[in-house]
N, C-alpha and C positions, 0 to 999 in steps of 0.2 A: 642422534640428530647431527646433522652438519655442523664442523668445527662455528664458523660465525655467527650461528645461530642466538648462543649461551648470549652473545654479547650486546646481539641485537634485542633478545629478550629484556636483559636486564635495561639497554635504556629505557623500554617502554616501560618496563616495571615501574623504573622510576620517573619516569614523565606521567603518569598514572598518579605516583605519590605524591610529587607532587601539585598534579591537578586538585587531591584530596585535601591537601594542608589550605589551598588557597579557596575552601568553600566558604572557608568563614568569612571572607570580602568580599562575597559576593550580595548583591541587594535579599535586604528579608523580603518585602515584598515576592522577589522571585522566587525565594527556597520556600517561603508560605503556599504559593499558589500550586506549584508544581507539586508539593508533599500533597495537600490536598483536593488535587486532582486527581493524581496517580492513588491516591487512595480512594478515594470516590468512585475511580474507574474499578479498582479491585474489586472492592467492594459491592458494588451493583451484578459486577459478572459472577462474585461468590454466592449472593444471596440471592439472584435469578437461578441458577444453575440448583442452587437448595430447595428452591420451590420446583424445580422441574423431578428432581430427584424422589422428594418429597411424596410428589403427583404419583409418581409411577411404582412406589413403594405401595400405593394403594389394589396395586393390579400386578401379583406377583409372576403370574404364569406369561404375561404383556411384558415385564422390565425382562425376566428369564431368555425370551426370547429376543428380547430386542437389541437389550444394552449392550451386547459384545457388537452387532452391526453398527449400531451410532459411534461408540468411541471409535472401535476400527476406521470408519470413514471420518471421523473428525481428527485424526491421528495421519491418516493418508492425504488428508486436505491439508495438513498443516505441512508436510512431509514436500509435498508438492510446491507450496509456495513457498515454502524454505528453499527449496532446489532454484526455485527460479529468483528468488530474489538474492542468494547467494552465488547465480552464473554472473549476471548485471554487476553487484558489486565484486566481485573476483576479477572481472572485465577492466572494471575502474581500476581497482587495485594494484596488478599485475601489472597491466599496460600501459594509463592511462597518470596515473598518480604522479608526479613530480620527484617525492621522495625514493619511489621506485628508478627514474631516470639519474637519481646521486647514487644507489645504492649499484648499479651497475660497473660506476664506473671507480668502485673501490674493489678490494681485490676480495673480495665475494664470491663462493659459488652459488650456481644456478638455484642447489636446492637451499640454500639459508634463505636467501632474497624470498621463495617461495613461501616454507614456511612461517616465514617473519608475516608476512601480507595474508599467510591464508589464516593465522590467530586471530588476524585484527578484523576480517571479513567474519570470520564466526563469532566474534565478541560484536561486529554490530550489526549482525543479523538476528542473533537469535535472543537476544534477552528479551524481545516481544513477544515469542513464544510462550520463555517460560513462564513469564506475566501471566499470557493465558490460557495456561495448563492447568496451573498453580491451583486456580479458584475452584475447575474444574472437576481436577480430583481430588483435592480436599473436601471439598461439598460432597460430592460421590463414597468418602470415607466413613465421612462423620454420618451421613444417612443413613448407610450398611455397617456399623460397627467393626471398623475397619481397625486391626491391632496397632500400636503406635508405631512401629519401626513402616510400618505403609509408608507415611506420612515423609520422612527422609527418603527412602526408598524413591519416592518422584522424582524428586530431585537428580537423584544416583540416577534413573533411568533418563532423564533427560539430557546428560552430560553425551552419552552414544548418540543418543536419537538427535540430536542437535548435528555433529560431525557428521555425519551420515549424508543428509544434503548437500552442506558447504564443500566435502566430499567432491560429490556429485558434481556440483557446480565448478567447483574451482578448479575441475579435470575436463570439464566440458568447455567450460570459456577459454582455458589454454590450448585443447586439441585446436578449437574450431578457430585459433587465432595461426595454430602452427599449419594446420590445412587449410586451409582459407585465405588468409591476409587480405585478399582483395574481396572475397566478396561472404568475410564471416557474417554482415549484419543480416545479409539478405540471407541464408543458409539458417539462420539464430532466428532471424523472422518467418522463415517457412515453420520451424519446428516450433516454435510457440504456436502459431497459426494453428497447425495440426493438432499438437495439443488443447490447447482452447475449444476449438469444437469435439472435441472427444471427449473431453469431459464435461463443456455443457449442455453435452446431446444426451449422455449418461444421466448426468443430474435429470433434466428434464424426461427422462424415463421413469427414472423414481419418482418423478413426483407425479406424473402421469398415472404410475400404478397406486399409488400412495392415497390416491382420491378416495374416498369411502370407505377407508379402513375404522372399523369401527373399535373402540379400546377396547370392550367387553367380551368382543368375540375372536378369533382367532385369526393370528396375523397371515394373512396372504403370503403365500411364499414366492409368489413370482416380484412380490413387490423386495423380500427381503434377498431375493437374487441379485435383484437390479444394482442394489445397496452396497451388495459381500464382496465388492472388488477388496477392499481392505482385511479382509478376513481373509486373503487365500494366504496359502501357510508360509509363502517365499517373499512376502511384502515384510520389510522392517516395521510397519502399522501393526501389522498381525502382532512381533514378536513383544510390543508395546504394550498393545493392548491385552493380551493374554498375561503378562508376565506381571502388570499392575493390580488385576483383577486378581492374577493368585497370591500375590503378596497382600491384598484388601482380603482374602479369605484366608489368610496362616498358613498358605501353601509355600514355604519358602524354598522345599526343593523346584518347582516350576518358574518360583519366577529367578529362584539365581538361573535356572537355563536360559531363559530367553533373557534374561540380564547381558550374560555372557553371548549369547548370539550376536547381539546389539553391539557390542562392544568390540567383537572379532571383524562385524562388518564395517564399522568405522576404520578398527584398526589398518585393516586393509583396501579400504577406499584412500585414507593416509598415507600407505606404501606408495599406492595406485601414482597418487599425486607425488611422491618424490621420485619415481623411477620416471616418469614422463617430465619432471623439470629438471635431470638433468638429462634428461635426451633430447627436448628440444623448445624447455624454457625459453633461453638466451636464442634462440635463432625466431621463435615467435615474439621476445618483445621486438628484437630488432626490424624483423617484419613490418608491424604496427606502426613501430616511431619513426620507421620509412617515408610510413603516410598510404601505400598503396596505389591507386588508380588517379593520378590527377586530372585526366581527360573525362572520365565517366563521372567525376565529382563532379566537374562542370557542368556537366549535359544535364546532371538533374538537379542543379538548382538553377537551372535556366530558367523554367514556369517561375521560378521566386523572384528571379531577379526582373524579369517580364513586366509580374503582377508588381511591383517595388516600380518599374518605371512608372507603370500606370496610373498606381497613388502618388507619384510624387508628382504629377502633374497637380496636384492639390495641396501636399506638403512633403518637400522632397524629402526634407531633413528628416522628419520624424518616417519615413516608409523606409527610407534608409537603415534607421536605429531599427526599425520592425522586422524589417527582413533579415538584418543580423541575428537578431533573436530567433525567428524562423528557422535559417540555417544551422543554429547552435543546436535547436532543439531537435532536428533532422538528422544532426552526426551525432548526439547523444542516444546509445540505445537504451540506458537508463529511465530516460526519458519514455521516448516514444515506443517501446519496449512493454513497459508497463502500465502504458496510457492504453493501448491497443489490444492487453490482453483484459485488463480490469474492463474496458468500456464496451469490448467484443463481445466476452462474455454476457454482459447486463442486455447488448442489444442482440444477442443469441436468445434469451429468455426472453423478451419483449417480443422478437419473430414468433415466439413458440406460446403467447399466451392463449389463443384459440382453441390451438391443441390439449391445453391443459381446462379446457371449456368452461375461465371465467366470465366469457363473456356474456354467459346465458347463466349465471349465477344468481343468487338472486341479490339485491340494489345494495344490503348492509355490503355482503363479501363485494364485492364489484368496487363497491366505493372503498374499501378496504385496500385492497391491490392496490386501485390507483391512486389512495393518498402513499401508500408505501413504495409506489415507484416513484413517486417524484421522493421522496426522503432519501430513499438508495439511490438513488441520483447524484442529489447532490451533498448525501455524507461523502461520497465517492469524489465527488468535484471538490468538497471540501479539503479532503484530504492529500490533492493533487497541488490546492492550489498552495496549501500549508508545506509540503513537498520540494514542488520546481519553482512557483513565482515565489514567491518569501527570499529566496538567495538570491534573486537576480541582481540586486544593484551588488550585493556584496560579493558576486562572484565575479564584477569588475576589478576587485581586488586593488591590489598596489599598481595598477593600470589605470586608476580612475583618473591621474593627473593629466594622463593623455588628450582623454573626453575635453578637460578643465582649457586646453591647449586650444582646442577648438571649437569654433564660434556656434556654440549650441550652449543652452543654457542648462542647469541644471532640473529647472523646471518641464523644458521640455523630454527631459528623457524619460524622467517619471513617470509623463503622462504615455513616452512612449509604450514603456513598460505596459502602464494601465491598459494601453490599448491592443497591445500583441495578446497580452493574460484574457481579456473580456470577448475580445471577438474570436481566439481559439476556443474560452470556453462556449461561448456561444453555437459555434460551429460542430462542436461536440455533442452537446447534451441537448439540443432543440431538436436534431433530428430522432434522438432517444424520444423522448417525450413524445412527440407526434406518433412516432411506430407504436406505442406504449398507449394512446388513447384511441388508435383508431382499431389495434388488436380485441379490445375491452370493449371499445363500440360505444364508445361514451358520446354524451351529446354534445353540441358544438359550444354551449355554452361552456362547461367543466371543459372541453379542450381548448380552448381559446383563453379560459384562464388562467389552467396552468401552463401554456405555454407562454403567456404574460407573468407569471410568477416567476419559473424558469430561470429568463431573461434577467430579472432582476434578481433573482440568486446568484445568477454570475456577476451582476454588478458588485454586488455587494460582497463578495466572497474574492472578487482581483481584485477591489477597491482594499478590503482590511490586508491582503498578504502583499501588495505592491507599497500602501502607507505605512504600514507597520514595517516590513523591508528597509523599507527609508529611515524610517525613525529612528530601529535597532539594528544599524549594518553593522558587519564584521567582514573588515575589510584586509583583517591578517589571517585567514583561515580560505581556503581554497576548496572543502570538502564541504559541498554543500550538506551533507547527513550532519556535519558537526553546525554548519550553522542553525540548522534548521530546529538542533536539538537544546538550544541556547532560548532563554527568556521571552525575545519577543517572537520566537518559532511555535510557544508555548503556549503563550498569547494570542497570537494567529488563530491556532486550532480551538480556542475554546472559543473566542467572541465568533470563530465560523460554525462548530457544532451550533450556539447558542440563537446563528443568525437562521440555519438550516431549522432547528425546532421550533422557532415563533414564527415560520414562512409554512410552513407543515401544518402548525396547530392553527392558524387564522384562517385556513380554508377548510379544516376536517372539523373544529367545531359546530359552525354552522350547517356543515350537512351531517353533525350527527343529533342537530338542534331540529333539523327538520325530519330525519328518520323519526325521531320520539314525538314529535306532532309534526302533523303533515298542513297544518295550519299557517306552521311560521313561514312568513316568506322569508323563502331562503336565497333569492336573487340579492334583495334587500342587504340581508345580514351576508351573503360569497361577496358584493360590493366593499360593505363596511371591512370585511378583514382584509380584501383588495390593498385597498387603503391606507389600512397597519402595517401592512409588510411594504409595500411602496417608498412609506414615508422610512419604515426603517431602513431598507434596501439603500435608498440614498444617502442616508444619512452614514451608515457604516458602510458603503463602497465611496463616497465622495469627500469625507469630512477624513478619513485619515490618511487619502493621497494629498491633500491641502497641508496637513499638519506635517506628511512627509517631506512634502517642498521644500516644506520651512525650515525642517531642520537639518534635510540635506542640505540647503544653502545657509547655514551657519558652521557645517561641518569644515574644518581644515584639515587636510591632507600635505 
């Protein structure tokens, strides 16, 4: 390791320690909710995964063949979004980070700085992973009488498989900043673009063949083709997946091999990455902190500054504050990065639901789909808005006094907020939904609803992460992952899962009240749940930007 490295480790170590000594000042409420969340979440993923396992211990010759294709692909799928959610924050890290811009100008080389940022990227990238692995192949153990040493063994295997993408990423964000500078995001956004339809044209193949596969009789091989991208011998999923299954079977010469395969390719994705930051680390941050192109930055956010004049003919001040946010959200590739491949994908599937010919299914599956697009919808939206809106006041930061300076109140920036967060969601997932009920061929009633439901799941879902924002800012913290990973980030995501499930289950009860009698009027009772989510939607999008208000305008800075 690079001489600076040791020293740099050791403060995190101990800013680490100390984070740990000062849990116990933190509110019990908070340490309650979060333990019993995170465990509930465990928990639900362990004992659904135990029933699936369970299912297919019934049909040996069906799991025989199956099981090495599904872990493989769920092993490759995780591998994949590891990659990509580990180039974004590598991006941040490296280039983008503050403490990176102090860390240059101490007498440092290229690769300490390097290493230092790419621990802290793999420390918070992947411990969502191993959340859920964890359940995964423990369920998968205890079903198949799996010897005990399996059981740490996961662990050991996921320490490689983890490095492996951050790897990936953290040499690909650096190349495309060191070749690039001026035009990495566009270059960054062609190549997810590509990706994204390649593999949800893949996906939608498997599942195309996957149609009428019946358990009892024998699995179609064109369909387990589709699937075996993860199975070929030279994918890191492969060496994963083969080497857990022979340590779950006492094979422990096969899985120390692919253990160690695992480990040699990290090793050397790790090389990878110090030999490229000291050749041309330091000349790609300095690139970046450049700035790049200031005339072509202009030109496209002309259309924002345009549509900004045009609302401010109505209110200047607040299309001002909006467009700001706009532009933030435009030069953040974290952002719209992730918004573009998550939302692509879902309206890649929605283009393709014909082809997978639910439309002519019969009324149970059909309504089925379509309560569960609009749910992946908006857990999706959920999760965005718990994400990027939740930090925005607080990534005003130690700059908030500025705002204060000037004759804007505090009430109205909030609503600004409200209002950039609700009409971008809007503009997002309403065109979802439409492609989504007219692919299904639903009737105009059920499409008219839920695109009224919709709407109001965006209310409600910018309303709780814009008031709750307000309520619990954190206004000494610059990384919005850390804000967001804080109390009321926590907060956010449950009352939005919470508001996502009672908007879901108030329109799928009544039509599963009129599958089981065809009697009931079901206009009647899709009204009356209309109604419940309405009055909720309001109540949890408008009542905690109000209480925001309030205690932002009690807050001193």
């Amino acid at each position: 390791m690079p001489p600076g490295f040791t020293c740099l480790a050791r403060m995190r170590l101990r800013q680490i320690a100390n984070r740990l000594q000062r849990i116990g000042e933190e509110s019990l409420l908070k340490i309650t909710v979060v333990t019993l969340m995170g465990a509930a979440l465990w928990g639900g993923l362990f004992f659904g995964f135990l029933d699936v396992f369970r299912f297919l211990r019934q049909f040996p010759d069906f799991q025989a063949a199956i099981i090495d294709y599904v872990l493989a692909l769920f092993f490759l799928s995780l591998l994949g979004m590891l990659t990509f959610s580990n180039a974004l924050l590598a991006f941040w890290a490296l280039f983008r980070s503050e403490e990176t811009h102090f860390l240059f100008t101490k007498p440092l080389r290229p690769e300490s700085v390097y290493h230092y940022k790419f621990l802290e990227v793999v420390t918070f990238s992947s411990w969502a992973s191993v959340v859920l692995v964890l359940p995964v192949m423990i369920a998968y153990g205890l079903q198949n009488g799996a010897p005990w040493y399996f059981y740490p063994g996961i662990l050991l295997y996921l320490v490689p498989f983890v490095f492996i993408p951050a790897a990936l990423g953290a040499l690909g964000g650096m190349l495309l900043s060191a070749l690039f500078p001026r035009h990495r995001l566009k270059v960054f956004g062609l190549v997810v673009a590509v990706l994204a339809v390649w593999g949800g044209t893949a996906a939608i193949r498997a599942a195309m063949l996957g149609r009428g596969i019946q358990v009892t009789g024998a699995v179609r091989t064109d369909f387990l083709d589709a699937i075996a991208i993860g199975t070929r011998p030279m994918v890191p999923s492969y060496w994963a997946t083969k080497g857990l299954l022979a340590l779950a079977c006492a094979n422990l010469g096969a899985g120390a091999f692919y253990w160690f395969a695992l480990t040699a390719t990290a090793a050397a994705g790790v090389a990878a990455g110090d030999l490229a930051a000291g050749a041309c680390y330091a000349r790609a941050w300095a690139g970046v902190a450049a700035g790049g192109n200031i005339r072509r930055r202009r030109e496209r956010t002309g259309l924002i500054d345009r549509l900004a004049r045009l609302a401010g003919r109505v209110d200047r001040i607040t299309a001002a504050l909006v467009g700001k946010d706009v532009k933030s959200f435009l030069r953040d590739p974290a952002q719209w990065g992730q918004a573009a491949i998550f939302f692509g994908v879902l309206g890649l599937y929605f283009a393709n639901l014909r082809s997978l010919r639910y439309h002519r299914s019969e009324e149970f599956w059909r309504g089925l789909v379509y309560f569960l697009n609009l749910g992946v919808t908006s857990l999706i939206l959920a999760i965005f808005t718990t994400r990027f809106i939740f930090p925005l006041l607080s990534l005003e930061g130690r700059r908030f006094w500025v705002l204060g300076l000037a004759p804007i109140s505090r009430a109205r920036l909030v609503w600004a907020k409200f209002a950039y967060a609700f009409v971008g969601a809007l503009v997002i997932t309403e065109p979802l939904i439409l492609l989504s009920n007219t692919m299904l061929q639903m009737p105009r009633l059920y499409m008219g609803l839920q695109l009224y439901a919709t709407a109001f799941v965006c209310l409600g879902l910018t309303g709780l992460a814009v008031g709750l924002g307000a309520i619990f800012p954190n206004f000494k913290e610059d990384n919005p992952s850390r804000v967001v990973s804080g109390f009321g980030g926590t907060l956010t995501l449950i009352f939005s899962v919470g508001l996502v499930a009672l908007v879901v289950a108030s329109q799928a009860v009544p039509f599963a009240l009129h599958l089981r009698d065809r009697t009931v009027p079901v206009a009647r009772y899709l009204a009356l749940g209309a109604g419940v989510f309405t009055l909720t939607a309001l109540v949890a999008g408008l009542l905690p930007v109000f209480l925001g208000v309030r205690a932002l305008e009690r807050t001193d800075f």
